[in-house]
C-alpha positions in Angstrom: 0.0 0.0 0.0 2.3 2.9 -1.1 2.2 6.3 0.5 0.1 8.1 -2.2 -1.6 11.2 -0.4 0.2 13.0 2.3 -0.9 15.9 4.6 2.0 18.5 5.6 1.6 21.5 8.1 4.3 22.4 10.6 5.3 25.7 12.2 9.3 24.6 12.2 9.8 24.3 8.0 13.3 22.8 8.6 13.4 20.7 5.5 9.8 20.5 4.5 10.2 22.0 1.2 12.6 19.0 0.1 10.8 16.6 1.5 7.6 17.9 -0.3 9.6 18.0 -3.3 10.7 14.1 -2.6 7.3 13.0 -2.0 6.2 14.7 -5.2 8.4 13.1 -7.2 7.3 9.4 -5.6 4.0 10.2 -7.1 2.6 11.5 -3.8 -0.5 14.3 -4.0 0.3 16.9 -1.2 -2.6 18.8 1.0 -1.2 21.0 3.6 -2.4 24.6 5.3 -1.4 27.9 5.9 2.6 29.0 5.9 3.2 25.1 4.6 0.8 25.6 2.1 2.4 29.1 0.9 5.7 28.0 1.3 5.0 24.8 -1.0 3.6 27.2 -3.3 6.3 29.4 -3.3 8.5 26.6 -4.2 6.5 25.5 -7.1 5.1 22.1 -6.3 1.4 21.3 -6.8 0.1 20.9 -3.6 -4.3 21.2 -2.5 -5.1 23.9 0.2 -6.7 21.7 2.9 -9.7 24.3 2.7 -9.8 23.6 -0.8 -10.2 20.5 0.1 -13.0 20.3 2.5 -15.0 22.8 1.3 -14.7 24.8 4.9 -12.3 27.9 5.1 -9.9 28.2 7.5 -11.5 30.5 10.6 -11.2 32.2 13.8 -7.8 33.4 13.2 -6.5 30.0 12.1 -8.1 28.2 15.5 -10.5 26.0 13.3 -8.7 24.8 9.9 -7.8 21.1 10.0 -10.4 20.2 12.5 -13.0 18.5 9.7 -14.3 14.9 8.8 -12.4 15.0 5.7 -9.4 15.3 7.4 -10.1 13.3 10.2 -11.7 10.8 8.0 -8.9 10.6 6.0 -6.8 9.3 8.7 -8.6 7.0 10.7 -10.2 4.7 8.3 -9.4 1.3 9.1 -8.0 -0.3 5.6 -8.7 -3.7 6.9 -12.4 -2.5 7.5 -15.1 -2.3 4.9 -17.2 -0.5 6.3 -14.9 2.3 6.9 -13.8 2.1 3.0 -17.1 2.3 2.4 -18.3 5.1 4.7 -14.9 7.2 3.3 -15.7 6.6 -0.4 -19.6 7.6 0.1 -18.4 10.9 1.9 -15.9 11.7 -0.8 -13.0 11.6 2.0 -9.2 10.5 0.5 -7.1 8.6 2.9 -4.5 10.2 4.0 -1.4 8.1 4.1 1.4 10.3 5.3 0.8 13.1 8.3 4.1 15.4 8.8 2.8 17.7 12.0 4.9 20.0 14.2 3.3 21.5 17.0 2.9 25.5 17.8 6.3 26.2 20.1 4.4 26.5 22.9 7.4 26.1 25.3 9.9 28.8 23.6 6.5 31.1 24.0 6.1 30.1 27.5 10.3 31.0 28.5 9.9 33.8 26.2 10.8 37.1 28.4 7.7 39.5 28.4 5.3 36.7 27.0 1.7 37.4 28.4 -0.6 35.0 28.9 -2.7 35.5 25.8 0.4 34.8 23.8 1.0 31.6 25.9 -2.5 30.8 25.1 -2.7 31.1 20.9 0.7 28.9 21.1 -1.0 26.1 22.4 -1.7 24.1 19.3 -5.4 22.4 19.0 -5.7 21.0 15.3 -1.7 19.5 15.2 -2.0 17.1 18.0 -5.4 16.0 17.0 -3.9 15.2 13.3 -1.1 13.2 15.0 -3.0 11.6 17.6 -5.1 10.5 14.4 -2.8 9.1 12.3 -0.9 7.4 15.7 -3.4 6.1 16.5 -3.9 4.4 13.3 -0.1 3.4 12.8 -1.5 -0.1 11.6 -1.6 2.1 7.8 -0.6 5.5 8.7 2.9 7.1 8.7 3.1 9.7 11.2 6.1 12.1 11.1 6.4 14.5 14.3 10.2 14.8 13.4 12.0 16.3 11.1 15.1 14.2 11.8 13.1 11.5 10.3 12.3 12.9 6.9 15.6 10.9 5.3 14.1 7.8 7.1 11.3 8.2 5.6 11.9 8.5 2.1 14.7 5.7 3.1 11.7 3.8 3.8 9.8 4.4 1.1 12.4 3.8 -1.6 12.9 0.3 0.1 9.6 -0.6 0.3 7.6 0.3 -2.8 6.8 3.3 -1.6 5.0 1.9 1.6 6.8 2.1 5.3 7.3 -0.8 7.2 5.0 -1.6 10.2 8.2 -1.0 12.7 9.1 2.6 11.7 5.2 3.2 11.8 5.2 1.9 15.2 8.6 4.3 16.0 6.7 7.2 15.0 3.1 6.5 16.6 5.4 6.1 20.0 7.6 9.5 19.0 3.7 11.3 18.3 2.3 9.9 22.0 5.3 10.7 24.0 5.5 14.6 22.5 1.7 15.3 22.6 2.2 13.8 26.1 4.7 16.3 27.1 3.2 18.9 24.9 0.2 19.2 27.0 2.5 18.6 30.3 4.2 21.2 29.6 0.7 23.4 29.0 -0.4 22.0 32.5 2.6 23.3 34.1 2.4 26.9 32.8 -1.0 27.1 34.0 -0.5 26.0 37.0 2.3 29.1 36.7 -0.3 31.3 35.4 -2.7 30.5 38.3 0.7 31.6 41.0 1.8 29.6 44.2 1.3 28.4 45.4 -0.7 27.2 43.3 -4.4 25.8 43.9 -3.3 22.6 43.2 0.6 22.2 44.5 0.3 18.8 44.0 -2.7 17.4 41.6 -4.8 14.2 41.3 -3.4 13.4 38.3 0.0 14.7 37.1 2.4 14.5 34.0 6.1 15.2 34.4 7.2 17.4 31.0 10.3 15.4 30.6 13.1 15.9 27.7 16.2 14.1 27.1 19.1 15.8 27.4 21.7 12.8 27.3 22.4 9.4 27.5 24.6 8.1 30.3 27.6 5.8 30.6 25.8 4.0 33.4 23.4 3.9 36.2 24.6 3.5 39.9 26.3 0.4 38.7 28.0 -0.6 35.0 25.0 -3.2 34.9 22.3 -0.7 34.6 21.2 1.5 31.7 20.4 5.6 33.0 19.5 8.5 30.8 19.4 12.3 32.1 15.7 13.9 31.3 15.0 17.9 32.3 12.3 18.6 33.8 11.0 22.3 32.3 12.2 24.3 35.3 12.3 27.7 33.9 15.0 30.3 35.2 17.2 27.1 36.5 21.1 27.0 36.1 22.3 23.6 37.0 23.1 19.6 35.9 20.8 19.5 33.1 22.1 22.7 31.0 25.4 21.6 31.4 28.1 21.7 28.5 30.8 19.1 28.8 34.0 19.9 27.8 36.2 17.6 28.3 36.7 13.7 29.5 34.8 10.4 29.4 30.9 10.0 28.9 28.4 10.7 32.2 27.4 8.3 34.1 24.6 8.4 36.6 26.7 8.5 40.3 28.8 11.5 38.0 25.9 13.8 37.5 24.0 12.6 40.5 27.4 14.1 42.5 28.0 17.1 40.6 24.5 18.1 41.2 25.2 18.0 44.8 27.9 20.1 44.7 26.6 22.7 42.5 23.8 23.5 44.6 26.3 23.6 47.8 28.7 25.7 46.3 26.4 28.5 45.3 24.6 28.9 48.9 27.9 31.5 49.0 27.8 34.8 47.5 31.8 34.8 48.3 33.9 32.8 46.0 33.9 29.3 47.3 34.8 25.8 46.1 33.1 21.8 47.6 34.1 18.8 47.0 31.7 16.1 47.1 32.0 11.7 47.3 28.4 10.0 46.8 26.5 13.4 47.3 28.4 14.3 50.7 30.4 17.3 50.9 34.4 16.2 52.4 35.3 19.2 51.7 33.6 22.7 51.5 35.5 26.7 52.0 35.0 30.1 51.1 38.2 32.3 49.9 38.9 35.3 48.6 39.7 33.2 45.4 39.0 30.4 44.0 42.0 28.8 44.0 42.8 29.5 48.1 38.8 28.4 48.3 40.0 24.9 46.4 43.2 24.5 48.3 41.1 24.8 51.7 38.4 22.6 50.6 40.9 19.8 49.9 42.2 20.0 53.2 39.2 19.2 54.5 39.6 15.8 54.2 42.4 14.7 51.6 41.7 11.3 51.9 37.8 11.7 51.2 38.5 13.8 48.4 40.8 11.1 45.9 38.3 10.6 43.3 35.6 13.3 44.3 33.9 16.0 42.0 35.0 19.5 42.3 32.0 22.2 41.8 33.1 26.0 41.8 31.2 28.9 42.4 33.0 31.5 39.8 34.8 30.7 36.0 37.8 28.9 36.5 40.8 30.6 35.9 44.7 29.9 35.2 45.5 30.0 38.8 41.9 27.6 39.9 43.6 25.1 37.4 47.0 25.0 38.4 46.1 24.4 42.0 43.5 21.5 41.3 45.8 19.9 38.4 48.7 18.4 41.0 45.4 16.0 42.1 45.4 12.5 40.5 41.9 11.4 40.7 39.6 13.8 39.7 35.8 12.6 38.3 34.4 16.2 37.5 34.8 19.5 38.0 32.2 21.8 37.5 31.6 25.7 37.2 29.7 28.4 35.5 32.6 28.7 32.7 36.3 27.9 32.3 38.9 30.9 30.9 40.8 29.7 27.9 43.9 29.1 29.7 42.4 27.2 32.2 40.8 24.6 30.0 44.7 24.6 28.4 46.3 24.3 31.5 43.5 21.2 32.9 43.4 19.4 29.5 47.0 19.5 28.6 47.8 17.1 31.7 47.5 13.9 30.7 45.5 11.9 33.1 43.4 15.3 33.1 42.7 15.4 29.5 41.6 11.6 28.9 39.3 11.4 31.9 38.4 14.3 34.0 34.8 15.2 33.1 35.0 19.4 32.8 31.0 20.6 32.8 30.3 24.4 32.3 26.9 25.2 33.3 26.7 28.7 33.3 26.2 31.4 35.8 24.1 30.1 39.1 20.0 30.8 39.0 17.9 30.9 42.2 15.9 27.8 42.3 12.3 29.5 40.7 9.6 29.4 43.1 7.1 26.3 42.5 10.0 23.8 41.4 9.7 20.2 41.8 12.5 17.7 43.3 11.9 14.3 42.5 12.8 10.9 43.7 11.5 7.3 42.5 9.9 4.4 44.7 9.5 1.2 43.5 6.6 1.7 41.1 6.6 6.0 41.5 7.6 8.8 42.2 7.8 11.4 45.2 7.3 15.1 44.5 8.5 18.0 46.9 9.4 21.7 47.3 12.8 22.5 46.7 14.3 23.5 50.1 15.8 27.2 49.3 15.6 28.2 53.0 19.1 29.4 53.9 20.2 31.4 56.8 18.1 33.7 58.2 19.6 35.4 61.4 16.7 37.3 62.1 14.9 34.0 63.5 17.9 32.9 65.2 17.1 32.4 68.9 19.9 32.4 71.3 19.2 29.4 73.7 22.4 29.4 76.2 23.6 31.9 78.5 26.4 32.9 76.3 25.8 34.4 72.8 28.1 33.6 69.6 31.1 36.2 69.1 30.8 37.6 65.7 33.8 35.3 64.4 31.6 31.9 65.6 28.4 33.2 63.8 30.0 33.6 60.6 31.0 30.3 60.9 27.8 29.1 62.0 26.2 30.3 59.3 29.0 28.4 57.0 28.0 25.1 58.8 24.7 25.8 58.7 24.5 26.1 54.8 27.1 22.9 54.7 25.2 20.7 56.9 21.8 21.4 54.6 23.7 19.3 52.1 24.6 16.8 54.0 22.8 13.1 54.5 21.1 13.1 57.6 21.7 12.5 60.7 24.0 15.4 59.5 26.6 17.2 61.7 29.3 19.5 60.2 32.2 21.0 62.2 33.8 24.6 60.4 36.6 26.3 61.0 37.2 29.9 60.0 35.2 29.0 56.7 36.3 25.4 56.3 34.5 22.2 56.4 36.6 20.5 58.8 35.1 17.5 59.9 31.5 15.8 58.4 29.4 12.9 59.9 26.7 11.8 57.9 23.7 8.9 57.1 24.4 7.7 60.4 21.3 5.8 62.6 21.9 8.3 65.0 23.3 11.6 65.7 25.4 10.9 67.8 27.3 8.3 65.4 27.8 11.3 63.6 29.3 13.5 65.9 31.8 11.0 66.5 32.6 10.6 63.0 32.7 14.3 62.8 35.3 14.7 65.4 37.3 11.8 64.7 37.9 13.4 61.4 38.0 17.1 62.9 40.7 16.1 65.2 42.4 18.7 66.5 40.9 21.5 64.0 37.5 21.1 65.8 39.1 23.2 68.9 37.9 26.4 68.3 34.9 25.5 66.0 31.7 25.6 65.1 28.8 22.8 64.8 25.7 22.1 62.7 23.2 20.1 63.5 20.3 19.3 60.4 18.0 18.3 63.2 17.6 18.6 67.1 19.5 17.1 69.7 17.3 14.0 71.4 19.7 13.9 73.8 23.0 15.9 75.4 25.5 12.9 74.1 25.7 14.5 70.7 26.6 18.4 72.3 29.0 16.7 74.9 31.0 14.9 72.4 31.5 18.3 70.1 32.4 20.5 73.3 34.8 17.4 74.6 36.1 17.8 70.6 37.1 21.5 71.7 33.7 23.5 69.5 32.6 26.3 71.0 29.4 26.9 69.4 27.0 25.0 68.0 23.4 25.8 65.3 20.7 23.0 65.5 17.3 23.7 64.6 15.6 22.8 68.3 12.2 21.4 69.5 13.4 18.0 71.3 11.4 17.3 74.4 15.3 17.3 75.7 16.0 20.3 74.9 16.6 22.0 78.5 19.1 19.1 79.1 21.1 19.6 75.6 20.8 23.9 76.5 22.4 22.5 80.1 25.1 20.7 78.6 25.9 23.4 76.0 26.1 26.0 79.3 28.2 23.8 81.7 30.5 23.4 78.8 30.5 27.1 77.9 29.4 26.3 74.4 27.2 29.2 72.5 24.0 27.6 71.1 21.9 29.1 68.4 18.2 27.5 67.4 16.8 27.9 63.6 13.4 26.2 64.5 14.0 25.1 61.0 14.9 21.0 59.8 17.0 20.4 57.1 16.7 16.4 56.6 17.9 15.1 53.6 17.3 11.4 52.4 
């Protein structure tokens, strides 16, 4: 059954003309509508207005043009039915063979600056999807083309096959058509909900779609044995993993991008240049400087031995004198920044080890997390939805629980570990020194596992430090072991039914404690 009538009408042209001009010279009669039709035209090629066709003109500023029983007949008549041969041919509607539909770009409308909701609303395209859900649906004789990377398959197709497409590539498409219509009206949800401002009416729906797009594939999951792909989710005004550039080193893999995600949203809770270094989504390391490459030299010192094989996120564009201090490591996985200087990416990919596998990502300059963003983590069989947490420091709802208050020096650094220990795996507690991540206890079953682990690694650069806890104190065990440790001040959030014995144990030891009345657990 070759391909002998074929319906065209896209808003992106890219390469319509030739393929109209391909199809025309298979023998195939061309309908199509507006700017197709006119560009057709303009190119010489015989081709049937589709309101030439049925007999109804186009209307209502272009809302109401495909949306007709010829049309429609034309694509879903069942060839394998009689009755619908017979229903087409006593209506005078021509099967349509071939549909080659792109959609109104509602989502460039939607990011556009300025755009006002009556623009967002004539982009969202009525008559396209209905044509491609059509012919999709009806796969079985009907090639649907949603792509215009597949034109060349197409005609590849056709020239192999007499003109016909085989039932596989029919099947391709008819997926390609579901999953963009799919996403095409998730991504109209989304802006509504936008429109309708947060929050929204609905934070978190009955029924929800995720507008998902594939931004890579990755070397691996978790482990070599699984397959992983990175999808963004339309998060407009967002800076971070999924606009990345890579510019150097081997392919992503999942435990890569899942790291360096980590530590670009740590490194830009500082408005002061600042450098972390993260190993399976924990910061080892973590400083502010007055450059970067003082802020990376501090932040490996946080724990060296922690840091072999970590990922490196920057908070400014790497320059010459970033790269010479980080290139003396051995085992780097990533590094990633806003942008790299020319002669930093010389300096970093002239080493050797450097320039066959260190992965350099440039993600551009850092975004505030937009209001009304989604993070999302999978359970066996779905998915859980949440708020981004973008609270930071606020010192005007710090409450000052001991008898003594913080010196100015310990609150700086409280606010450090408090910003640290938000990025930490809970039971999370931090210990900083003079704007260094000096010791890290996290994922522990309890809390006070982690101040253990926290001081153990500290050592003797937890004397004179500060403490962050992501939640409260159950119990004074966890306060004793950090003033034992030598810190002298300590953040938690508070609200433990032990509180007044942890504020007595901060007091006998002389250690300043600060309360947030804010959690920070992360799973």
């Amino acid at each position: 059954m070759p391909i002998r009538r074929a319906l065209l009408s896209v808003f992106d042209k890219t390469g319509v003309v030739d393929l109209a001009k391909a199809l025309h010279e298979r023998g195939v009669h061309l309908l199509s509508t507006g700017g197709t039709y006119k560009a057709l035209k303009d190119a010489s090629l015989p081709v049937t207005e589709v309101a030439e066709y049925t007999g109804f003109p186009e209307m209502m500023d272009g809302r109401v043009k495909t949306l007709h029983p010829m049309i429609h007949g034309g694509l879903l008549a069942n060839r394998k039915v009689a009755e619908h041969l017979t229903s087409a041919q006593t209506y005078g509607i021509d099967l349509i063979d071939l549909v080659v539909v792109n959609l109104y770009p509602f989502e460039a409308t939607a990011d556009k600056a300025g755009a006002t909701t009556e623009d967002k609303i004539e982009k969202i395209d009525i008559g396209g999807p209905s044509m491609l859900r059509s012919a999709a649906k009806n796969h079985d004789s009907v090639t649907v083309i949603v792509d215009p990377a597949d034109y060349a398959r197409c005609l590849s197709e056709m020239d192999a096959h007499g003109g016909d497409t085989t039932l596989a590539f029919r099947q391709q498409c008819a997926r390609t058509v579901f999953r963009t219509t799919a996403r095409y009206d998730a991504l109209i949800a989304d802006e509504l909900t936008r429109i309708a401002g947060f929050p929204a009416p609905e934070a978190f729906p009955s029924e929800n779609a995720l507008p998902l797009k594939k931004v890579m594939d990755l070397r691996y999951g978790e482990n070599p044995h699984q397959l992983a792909a990175l999808y963004d989710i339309r998060t407009p005004g967002a800076a971070g993993v999924t606009k990345l550039k890579q510019l150097n080193g081997k392919e992503l893999s999942y435990n890569n991008l899942m790291d360096a995600d980590a530590a670009w949203c740590l490194v830009n809770e500082f408005a002061t240049p600042a450098c972390a270094i993260i190993k399976h989504t924990n910061p080892c390391g973590c400083a502010t400087a007055a450059d970067l490459a003082t802020a990376f030299a501090r932040a490996y010192d946080g724990d060296p031995q922690a840091a072999f094989g970590g990922i490196i996120a920057l908070n400014r564009p790497v320059d010459a004198a970033a790269a010479e201090a980080m290139v003396p490591r051995q085992f780097v996985e990533v590094v990633i920044a806003p942008e790299f200087t020319p002669e930093a990416l010389t300096i970093l990919t002239t080493k050797p080890k450097w320039k066959a596998n260190v992965r350099l990502l440039a993600v551009g300059s850092w975004k505030p997390v937009p209001t009304g963003a989604r993070y999302a983590k999978n359970v066996l069989g779905g998915v859980l939805l949440q708020d981004y947490d973008t609270l930071g420091w606020d010192p005007s709802k710090l409450t000052v629980a001991t008898k003594r208050a913080p010196t100015p020096a310990e609150l700086r650094d409280l606010e450090f570990s408090w910003l640290v220990c938000k990025h930490l795996k809970s039971n999370a507690i931090c210990i900083v020194k003079d704007g260094e991540l000096v010791g890290a206890g996290a994922g522990q079953m309890s809390r006070v596992n982690s101040t253990w682990i926290a001081t153990s690694l500290a050592k003797d650069r937890a004397k004179g430090g500060v403490a962050a806890s992501d939640a409260f104190f159950p119990f004074p065990d966890g306060l004793e072991t950090l003033a034992k440790a030598g810190v002298t001040a300590v953040v938690q959030p508070g609200g433990s039914k032990g509180d007044p014995a942890v504020i007595e144990a901060a007091d006998k030891a002389g250690v300043a404690m600060v309360l947030t009345g804010v959690r920070h657990f992360r799973h």
